[in-house]
DSSP file (Angstrom, degrees, kcal/mol; ACC not computed):
  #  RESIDUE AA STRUCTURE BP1 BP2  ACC     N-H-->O    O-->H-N    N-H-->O    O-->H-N    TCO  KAPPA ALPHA  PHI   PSI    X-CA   Y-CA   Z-CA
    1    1 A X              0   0    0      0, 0.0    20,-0.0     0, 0.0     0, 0.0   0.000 360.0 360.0 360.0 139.9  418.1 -145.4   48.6
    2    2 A X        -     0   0    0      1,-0.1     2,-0.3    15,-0.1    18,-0.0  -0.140 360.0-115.2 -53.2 165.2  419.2 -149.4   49.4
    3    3 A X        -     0   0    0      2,-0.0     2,-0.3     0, 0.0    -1,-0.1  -0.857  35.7-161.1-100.8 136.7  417.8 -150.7   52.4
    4    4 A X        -     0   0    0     -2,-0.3     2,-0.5     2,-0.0    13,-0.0  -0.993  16.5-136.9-130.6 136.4  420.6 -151.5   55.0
    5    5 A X        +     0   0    0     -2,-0.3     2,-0.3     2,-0.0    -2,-0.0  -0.706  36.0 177.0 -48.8 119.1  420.5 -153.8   58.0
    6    6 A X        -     0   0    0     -2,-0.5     2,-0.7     7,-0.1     6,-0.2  -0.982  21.1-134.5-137.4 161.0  422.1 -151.9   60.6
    7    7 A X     >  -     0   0    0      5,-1.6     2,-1.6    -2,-0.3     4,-1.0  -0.677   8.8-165.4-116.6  82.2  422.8 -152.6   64.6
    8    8 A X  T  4 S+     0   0    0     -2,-0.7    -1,-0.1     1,-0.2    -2,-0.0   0.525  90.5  51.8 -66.8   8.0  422.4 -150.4   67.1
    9    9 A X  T  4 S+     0   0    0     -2,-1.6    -1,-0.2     3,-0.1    -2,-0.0   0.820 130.7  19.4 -92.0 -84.6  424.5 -152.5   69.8
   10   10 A X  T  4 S-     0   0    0      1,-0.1    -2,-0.2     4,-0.0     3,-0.1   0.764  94.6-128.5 -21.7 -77.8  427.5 -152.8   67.4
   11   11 A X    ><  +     0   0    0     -4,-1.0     3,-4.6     1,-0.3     4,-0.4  -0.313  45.8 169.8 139.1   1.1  426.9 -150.0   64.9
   12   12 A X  T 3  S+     0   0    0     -5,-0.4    -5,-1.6     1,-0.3    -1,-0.3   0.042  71.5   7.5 -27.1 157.1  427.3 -152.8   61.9
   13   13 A X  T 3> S+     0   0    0     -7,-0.2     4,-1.4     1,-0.2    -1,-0.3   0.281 100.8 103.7  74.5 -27.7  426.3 -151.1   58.9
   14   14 A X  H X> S+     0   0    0     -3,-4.6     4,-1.7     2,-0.2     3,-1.3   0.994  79.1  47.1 -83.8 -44.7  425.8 -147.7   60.2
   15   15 A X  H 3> S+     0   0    0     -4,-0.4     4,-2.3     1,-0.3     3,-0.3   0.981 114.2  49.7 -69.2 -53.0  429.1 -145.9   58.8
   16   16 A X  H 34 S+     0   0    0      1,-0.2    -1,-0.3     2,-0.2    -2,-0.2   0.483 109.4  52.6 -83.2  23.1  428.5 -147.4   55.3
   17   17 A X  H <X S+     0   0    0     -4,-1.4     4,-1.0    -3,-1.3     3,-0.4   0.768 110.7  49.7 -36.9 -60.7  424.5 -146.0   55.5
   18   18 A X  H  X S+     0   0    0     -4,-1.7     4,-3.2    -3,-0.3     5,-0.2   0.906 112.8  44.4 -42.0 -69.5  425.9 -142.7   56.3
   19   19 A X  H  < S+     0   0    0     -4,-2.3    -1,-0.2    -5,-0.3    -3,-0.1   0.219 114.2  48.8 -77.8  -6.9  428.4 -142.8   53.3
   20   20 A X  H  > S+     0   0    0     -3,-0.4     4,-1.4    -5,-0.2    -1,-0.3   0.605 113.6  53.4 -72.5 -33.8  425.7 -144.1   50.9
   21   21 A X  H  X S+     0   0    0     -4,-1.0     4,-2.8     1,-0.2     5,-0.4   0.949 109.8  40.4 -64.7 -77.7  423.7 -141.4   52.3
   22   22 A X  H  < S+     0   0    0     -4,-3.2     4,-0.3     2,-0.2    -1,-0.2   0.707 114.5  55.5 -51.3  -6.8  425.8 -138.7   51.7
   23   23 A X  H  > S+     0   0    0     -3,-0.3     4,-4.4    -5,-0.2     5,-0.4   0.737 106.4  51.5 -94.9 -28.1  426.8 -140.0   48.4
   24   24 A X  H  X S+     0   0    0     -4,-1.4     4,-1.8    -3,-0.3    -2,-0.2   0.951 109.9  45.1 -63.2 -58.1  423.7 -140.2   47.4
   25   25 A X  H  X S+     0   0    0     -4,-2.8     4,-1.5     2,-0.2     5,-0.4   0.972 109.2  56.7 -54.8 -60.0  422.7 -136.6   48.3
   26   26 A X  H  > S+     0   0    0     -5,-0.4     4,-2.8    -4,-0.3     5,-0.3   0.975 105.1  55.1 -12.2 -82.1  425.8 -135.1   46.8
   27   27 A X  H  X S+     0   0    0     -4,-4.4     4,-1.7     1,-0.2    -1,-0.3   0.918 109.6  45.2 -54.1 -28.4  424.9 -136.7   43.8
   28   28 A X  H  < S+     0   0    0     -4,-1.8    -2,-0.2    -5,-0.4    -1,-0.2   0.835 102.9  53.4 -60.9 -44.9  421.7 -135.2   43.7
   29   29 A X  H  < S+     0   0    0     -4,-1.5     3,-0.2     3,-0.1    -1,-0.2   0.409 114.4  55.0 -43.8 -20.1  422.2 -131.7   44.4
   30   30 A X  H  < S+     0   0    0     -4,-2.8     2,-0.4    -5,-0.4    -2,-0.2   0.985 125.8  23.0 -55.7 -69.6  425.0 -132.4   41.2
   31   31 A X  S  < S-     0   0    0     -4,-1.7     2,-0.6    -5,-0.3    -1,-0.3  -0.947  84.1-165.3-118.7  82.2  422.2 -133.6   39.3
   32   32 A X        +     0   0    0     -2,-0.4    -3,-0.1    -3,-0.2    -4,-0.1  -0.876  10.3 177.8-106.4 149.4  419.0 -132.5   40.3
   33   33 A X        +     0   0    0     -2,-0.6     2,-0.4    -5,-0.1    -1,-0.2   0.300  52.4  95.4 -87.4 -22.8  415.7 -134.5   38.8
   34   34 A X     >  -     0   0    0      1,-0.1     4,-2.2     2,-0.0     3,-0.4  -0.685  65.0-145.4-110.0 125.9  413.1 -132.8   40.5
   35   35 A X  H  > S+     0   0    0     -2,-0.4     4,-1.0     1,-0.2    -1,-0.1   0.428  99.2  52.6 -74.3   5.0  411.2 -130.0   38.8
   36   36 A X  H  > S+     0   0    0      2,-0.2     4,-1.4     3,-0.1    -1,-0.2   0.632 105.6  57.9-109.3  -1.9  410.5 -127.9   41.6
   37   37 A X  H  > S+     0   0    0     -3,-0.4     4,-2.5     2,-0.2    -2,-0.2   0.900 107.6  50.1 -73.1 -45.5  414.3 -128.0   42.5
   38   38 A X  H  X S+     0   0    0     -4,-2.2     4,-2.0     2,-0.2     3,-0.3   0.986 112.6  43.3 -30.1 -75.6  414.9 -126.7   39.3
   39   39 A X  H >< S+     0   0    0     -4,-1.0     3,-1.1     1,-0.2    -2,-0.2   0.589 115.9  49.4 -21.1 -92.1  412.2 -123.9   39.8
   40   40 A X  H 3X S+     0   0    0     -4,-1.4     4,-1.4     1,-0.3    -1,-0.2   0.359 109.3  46.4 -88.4 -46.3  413.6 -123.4   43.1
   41   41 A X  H >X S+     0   0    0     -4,-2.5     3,-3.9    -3,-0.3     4,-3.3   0.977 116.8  56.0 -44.1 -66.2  417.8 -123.2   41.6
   42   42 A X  H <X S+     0   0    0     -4,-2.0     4,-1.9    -3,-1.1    -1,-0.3   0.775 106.1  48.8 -34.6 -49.7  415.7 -120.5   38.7
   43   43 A X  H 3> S+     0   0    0      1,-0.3     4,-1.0    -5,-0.2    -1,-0.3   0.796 108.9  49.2 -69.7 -30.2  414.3 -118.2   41.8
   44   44 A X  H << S+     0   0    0     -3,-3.9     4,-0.4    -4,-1.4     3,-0.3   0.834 106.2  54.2 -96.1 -26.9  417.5 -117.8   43.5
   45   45 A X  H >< S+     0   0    0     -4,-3.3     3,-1.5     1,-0.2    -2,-0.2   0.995 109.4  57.9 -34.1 -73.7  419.3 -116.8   40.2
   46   46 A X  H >< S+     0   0    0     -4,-1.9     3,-2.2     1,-0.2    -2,-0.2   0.577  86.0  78.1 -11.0 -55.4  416.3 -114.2   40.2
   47   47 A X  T 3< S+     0   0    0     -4,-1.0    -1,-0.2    -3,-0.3    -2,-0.1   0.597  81.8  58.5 -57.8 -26.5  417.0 -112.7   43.3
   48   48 A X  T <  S+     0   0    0     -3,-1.5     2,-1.9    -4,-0.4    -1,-0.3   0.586  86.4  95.6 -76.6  -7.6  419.7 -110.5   42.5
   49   49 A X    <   +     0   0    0     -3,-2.2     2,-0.2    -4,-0.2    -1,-0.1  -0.499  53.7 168.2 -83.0  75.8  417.2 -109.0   40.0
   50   50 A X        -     0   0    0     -2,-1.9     2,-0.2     1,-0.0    -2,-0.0  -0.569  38.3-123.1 -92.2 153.5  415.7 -106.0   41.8
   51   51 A X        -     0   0    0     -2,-0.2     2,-0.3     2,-0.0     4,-0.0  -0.763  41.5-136.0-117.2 140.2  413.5 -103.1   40.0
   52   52 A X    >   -     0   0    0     -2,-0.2     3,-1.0     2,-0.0     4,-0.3  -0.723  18.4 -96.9-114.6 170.5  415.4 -100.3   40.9
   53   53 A X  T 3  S+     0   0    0      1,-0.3    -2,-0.0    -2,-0.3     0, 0.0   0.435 122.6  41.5 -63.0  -0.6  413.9  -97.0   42.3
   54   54 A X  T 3  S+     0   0    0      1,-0.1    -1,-0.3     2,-0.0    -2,-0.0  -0.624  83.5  93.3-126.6  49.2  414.1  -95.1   38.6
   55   55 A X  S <  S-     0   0    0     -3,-1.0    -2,-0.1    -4,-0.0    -1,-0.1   0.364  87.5-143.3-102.9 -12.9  412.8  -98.2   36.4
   56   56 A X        +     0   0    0     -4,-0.3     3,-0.2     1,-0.1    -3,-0.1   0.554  64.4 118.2 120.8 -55.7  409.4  -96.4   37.0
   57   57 A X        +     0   0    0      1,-0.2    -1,-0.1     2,-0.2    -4,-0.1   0.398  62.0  67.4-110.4  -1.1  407.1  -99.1   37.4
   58   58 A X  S    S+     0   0    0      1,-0.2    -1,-0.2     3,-0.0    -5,-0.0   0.879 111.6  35.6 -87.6 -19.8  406.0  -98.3   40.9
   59   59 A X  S    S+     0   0    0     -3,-0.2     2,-0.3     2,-0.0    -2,-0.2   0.144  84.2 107.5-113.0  29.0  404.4  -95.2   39.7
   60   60 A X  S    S-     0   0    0      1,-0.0     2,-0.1     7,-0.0    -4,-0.0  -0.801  70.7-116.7 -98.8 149.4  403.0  -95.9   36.5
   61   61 A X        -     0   0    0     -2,-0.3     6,-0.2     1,-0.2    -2,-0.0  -0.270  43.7 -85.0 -72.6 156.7  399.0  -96.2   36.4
   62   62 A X        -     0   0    0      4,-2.1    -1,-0.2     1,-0.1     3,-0.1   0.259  54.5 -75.7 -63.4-160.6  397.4  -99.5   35.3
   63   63 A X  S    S+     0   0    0      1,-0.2    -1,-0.1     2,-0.1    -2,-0.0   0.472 129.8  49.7 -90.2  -9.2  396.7 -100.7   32.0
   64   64 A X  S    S-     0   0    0      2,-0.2    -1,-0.2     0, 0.0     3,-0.1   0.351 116.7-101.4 -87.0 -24.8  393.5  -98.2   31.7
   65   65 A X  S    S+     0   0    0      1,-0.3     2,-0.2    -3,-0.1    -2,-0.1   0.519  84.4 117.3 109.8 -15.2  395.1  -95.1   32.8
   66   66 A X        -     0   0    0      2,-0.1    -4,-2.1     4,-0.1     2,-0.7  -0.497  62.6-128.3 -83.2 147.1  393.9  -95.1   36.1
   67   67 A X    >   -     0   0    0     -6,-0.2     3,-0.6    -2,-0.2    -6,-0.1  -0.850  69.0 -36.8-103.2 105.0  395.4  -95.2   39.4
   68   68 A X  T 3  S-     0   0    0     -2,-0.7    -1,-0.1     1,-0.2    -2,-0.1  -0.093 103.6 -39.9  56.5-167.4  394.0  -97.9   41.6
   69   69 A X  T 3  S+     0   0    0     -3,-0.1    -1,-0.2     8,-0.0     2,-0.2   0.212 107.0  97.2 -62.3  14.2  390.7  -98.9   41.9
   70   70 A X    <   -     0   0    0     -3,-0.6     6,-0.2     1,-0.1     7,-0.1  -0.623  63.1-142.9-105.4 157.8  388.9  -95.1   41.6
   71   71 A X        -     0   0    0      4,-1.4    -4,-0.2     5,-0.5    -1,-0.1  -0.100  41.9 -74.5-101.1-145.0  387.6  -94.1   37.9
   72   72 A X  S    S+     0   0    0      1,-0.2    -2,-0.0    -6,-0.1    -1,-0.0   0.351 130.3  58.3 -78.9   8.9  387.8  -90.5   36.4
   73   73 A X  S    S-     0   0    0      2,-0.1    -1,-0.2     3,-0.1     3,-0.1   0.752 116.0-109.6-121.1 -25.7  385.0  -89.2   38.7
   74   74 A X  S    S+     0   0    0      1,-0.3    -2,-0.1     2,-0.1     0, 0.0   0.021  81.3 134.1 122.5  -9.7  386.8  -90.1   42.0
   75   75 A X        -     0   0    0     -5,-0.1    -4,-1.4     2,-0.0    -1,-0.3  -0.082  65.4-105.2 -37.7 150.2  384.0  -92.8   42.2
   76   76 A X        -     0   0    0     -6,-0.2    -5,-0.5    -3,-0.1     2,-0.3  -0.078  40.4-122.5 -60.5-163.1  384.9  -96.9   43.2
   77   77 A X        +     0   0    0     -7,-0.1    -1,-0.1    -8,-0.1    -7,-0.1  -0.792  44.5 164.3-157.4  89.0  384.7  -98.7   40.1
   78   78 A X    >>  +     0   0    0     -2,-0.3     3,-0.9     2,-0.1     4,-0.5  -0.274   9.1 163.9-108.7  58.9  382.0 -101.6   40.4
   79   79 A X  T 34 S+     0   0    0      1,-0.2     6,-0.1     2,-0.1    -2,-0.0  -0.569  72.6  14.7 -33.6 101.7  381.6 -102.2   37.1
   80   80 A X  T 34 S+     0   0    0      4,-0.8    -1,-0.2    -2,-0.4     5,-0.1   0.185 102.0 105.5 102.4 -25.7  379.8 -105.8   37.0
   81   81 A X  T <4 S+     0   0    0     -3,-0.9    -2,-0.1     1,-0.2     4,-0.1   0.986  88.7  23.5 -61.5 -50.5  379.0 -105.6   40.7
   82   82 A X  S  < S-     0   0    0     -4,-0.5    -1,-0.2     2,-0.4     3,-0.1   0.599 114.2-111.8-110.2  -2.7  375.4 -104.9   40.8
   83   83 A X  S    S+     0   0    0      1,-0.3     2,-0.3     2,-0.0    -4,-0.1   0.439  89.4  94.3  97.6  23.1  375.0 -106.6   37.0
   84   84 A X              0   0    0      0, 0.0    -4,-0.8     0, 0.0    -2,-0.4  -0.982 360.0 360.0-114.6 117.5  374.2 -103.4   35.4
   85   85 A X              0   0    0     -2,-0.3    -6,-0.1    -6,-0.1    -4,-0.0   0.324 360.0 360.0 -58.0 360.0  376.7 -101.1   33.6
């Protein structure tokens, strides 16, 4: 953004600040530069994307077969904890 002298007795300056300001933003939100405003545009696209209560995937078992952290023996599963298998 320009640097403007402006007067706070007067107001010189102030209205075209404002209107540089505001042009300025405008154009930006048009035209955004910034990669996490991009993310950000992507996420709220996203939002309408909801897993619905028949996709499923809240009750399927992990990638093992298992359901949480227990094994087939109703045991934790510290595999690597104690450095022994």
């Amino acid at each position: 953004m320009p640097f403007f002298f402006v007067s706070a007795a007067d107001g010189t300056n102030v209205v075209k600040l404002f209107r540089e300001a505001v042009k300025m933003a405008h154009n930006y939100k048009a035209n955004p530069t910034d990669f996490m405003d991009a993310v950000l545009q992507e996420l709220e696209g996203m939002e309408d994307l909801k897993l619905s209560p028949d996709s499923g995937l809240d009750t399927a078992p992990d990638s093992e077969g298992r359901d949480g952290d227990r094994n087939n023996n109703g045991d934790e599963d510290n595999e690597g904890a104690s450095g022994t298998s």
